[in-house]
Biopython code that builds the backbone (N, CA, C, O; Angstrom):
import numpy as np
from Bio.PDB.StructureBuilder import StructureBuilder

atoms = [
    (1, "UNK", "N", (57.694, 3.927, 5.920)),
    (1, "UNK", "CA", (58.195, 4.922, 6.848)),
    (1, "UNK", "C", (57.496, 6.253, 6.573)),
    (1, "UNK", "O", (57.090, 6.637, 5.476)),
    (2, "UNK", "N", (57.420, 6.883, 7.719)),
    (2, "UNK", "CA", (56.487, 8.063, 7.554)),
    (2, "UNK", "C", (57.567, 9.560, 6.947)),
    (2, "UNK", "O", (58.750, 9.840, 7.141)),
    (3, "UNK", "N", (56.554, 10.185, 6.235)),
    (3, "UNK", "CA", (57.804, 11.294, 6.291)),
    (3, "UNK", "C", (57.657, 12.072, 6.776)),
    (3, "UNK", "O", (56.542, 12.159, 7.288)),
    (4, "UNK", "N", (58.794, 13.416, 7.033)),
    (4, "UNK", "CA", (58.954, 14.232, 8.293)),
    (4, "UNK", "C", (57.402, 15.236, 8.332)),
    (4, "UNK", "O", (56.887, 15.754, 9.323)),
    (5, "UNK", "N", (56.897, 15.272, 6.803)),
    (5, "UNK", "CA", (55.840, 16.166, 6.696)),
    (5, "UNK", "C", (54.581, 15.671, 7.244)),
    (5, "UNK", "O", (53.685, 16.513, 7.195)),
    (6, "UNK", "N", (54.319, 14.768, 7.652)),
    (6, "UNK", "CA", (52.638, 14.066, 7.927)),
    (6, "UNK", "C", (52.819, 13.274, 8.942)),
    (6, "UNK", "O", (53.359, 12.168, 8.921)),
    (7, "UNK", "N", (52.359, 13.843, 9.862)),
    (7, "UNK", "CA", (52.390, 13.112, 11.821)),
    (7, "UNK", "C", (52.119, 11.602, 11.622)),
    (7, "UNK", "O", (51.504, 10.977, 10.758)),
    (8, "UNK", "N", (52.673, 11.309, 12.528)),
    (8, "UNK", "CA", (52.259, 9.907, 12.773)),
    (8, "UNK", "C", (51.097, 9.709, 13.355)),
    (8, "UNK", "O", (50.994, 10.543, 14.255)),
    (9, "UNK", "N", (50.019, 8.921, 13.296)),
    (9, "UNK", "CA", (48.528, 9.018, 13.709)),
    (9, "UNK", "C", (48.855, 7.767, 15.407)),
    (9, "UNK", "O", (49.334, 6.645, 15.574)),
    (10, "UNK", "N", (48.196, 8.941, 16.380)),
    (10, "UNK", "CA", (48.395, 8.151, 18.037)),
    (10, "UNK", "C", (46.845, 7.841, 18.105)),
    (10, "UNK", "O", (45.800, 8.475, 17.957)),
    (11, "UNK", "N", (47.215, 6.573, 18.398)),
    (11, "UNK", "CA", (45.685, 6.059, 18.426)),
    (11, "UNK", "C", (45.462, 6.068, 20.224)),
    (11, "UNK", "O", (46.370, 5.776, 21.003)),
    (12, "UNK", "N", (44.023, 6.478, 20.656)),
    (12, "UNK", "CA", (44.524, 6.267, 22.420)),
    (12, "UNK", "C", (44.323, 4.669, 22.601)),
    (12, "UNK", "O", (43.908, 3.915, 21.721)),
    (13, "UNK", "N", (44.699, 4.302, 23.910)),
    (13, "UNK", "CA", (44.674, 3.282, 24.404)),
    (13, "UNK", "C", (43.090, 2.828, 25.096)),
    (13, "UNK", "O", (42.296, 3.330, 25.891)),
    (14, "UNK", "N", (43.169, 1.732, 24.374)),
    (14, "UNK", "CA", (41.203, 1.452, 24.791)),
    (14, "UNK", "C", (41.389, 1.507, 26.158)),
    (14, "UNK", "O", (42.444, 1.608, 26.784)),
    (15, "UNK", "N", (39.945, 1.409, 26.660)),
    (15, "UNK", "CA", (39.509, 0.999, 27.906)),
    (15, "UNK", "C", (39.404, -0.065, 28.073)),
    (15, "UNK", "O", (38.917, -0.895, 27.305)),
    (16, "UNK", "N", (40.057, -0.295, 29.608)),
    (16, "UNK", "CA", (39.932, -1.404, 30.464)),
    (16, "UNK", "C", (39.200, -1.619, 30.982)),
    (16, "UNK", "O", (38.830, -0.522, 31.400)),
    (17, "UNK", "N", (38.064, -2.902, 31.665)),
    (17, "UNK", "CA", (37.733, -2.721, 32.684)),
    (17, "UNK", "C", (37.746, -2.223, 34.637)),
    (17, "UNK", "O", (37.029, -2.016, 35.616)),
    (18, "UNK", "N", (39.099, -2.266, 34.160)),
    (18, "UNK", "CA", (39.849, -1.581, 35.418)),
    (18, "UNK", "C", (39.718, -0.509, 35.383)),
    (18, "UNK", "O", (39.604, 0.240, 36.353)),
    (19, "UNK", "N", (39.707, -0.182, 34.082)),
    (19, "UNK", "CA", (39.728, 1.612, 34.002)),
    (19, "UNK", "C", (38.027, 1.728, 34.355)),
    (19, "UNK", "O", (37.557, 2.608, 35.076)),
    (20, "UNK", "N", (37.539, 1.070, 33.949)),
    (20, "UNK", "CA", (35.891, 1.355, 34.772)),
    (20, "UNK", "C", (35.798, 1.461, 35.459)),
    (20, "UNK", "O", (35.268, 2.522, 35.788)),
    (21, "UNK", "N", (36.207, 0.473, 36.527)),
    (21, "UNK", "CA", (35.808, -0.282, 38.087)),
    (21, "UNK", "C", (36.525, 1.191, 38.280)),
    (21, "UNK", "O", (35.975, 1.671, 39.272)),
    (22, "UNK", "N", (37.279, 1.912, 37.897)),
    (22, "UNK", "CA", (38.085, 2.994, 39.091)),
    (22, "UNK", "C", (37.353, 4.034, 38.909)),
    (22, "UNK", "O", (37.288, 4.695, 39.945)),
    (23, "UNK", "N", (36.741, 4.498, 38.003)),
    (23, "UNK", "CA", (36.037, 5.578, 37.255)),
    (23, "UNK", "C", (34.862, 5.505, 38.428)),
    (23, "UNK", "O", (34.471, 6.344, 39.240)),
    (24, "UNK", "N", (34.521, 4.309, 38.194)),
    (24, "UNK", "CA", (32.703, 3.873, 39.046)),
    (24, "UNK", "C", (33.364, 4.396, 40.384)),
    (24, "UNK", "O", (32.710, 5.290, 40.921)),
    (25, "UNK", "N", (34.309, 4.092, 40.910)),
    (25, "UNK", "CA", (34.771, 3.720, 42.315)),
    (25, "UNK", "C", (34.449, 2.446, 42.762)),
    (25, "UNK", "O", (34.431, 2.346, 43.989)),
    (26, "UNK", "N", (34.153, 1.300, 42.041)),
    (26, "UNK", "CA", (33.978, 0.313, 42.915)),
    (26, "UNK", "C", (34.822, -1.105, 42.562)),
    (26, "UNK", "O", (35.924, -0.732, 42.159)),
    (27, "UNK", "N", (34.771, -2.326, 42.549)),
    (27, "UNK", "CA", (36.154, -3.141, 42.330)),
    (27, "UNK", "C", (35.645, -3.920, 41.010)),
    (27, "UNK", "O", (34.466, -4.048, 40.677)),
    (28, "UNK", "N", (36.657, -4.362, 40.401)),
    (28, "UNK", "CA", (36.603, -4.675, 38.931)),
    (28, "UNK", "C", (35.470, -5.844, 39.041)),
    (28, "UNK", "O", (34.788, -6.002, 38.029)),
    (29, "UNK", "N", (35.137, -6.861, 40.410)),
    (29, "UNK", "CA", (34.376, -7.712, 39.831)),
    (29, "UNK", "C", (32.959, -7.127, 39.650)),
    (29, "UNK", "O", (32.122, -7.409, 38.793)),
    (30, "UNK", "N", (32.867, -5.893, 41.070)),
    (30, "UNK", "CA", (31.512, -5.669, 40.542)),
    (30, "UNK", "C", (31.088, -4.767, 39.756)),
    (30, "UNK", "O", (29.954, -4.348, 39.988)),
    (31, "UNK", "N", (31.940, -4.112, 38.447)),
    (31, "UNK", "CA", (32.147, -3.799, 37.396)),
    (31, "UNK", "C", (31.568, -4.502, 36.171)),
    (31, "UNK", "O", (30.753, -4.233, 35.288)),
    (32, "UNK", "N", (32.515, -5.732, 36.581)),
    (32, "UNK", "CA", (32.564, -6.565, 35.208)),
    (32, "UNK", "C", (30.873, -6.983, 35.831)),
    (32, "UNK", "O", (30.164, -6.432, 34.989)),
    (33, "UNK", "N", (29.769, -7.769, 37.018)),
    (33, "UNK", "CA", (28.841, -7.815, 37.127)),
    (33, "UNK", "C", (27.689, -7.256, 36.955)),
    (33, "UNK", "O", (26.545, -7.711, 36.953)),
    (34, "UNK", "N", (28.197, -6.020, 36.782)),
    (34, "UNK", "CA", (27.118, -4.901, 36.414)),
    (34, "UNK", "C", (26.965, -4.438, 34.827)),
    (34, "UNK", "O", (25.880, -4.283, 34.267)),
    (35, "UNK", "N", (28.414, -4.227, 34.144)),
    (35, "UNK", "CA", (28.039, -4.705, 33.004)),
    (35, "UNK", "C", (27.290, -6.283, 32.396)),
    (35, "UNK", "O", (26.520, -6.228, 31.437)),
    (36, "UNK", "N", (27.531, -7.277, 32.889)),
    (36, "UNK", "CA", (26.755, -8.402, 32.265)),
    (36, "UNK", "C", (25.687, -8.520, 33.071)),
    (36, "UNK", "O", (25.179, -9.562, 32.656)),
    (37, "UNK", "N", (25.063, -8.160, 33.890)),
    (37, "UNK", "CA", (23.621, -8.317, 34.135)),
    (37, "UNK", "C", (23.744, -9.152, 35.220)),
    (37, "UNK", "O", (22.645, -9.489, 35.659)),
    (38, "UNK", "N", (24.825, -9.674, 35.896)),
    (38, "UNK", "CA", (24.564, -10.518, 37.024)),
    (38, "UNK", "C", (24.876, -10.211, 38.165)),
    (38, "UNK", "O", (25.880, -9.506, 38.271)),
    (39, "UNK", "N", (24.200, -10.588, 39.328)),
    (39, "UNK", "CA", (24.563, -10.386, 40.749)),
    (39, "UNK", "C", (23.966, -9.439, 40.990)),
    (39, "UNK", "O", (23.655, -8.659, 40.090)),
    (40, "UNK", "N", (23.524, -9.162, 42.682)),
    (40, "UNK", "CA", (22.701, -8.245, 43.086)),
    (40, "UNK", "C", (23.356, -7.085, 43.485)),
    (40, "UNK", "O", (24.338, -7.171, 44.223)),
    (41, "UNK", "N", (22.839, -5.740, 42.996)),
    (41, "UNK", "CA", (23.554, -4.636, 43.209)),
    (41, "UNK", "C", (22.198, -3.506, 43.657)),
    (41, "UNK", "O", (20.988, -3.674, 43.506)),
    (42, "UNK", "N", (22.783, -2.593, 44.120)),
    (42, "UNK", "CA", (21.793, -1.500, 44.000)),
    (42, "UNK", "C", (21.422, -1.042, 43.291)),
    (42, "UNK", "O", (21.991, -1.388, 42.255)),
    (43, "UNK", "N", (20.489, -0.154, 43.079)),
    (43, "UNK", "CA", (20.282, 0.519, 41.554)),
    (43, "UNK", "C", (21.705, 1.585, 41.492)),
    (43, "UNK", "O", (22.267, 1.769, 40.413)),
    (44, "UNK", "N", (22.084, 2.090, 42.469)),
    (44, "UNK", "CA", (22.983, 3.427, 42.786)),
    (44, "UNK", "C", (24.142, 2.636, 41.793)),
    (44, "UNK", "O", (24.634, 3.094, 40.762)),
    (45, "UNK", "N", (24.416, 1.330, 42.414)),
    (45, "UNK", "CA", (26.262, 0.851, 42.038)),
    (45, "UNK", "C", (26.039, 0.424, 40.476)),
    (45, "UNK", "O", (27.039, 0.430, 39.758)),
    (46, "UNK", "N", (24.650, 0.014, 39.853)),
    (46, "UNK", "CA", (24.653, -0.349, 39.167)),
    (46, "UNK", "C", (24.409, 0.413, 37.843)),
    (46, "UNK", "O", (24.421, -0.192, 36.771)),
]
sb = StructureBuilder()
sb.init_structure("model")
sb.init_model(0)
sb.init_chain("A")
sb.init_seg("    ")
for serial, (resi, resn, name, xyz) in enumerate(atoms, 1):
    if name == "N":
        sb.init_residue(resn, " ", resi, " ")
    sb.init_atom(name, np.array(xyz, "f"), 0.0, 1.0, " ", f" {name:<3s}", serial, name[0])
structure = sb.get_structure()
């Protein structure tokens, strides 16, 4: 148990790929495609 003198350490919450796809603006599959190298994209989306 922690004591009252020394914070408890908040770790943030990783990233999602969802949290990408929304960041990019575009939808999680062609997210997750653009990170692994597959499927045809523009240079812009990619």
């Amino acid at each position: 148990m922690a004591s009252d003198d020394q914070p408890v350490p908040v770790f943030p919450k990783p990233v999602t790929l969802r949290d990408v796809a929304a960041r990019a603006g575009v939808s999680v599959a062609t997210a997750s495609k653009a990170l692994n190298g597959q499927g045809r994209m523009t240079a812009e989306t990619r």
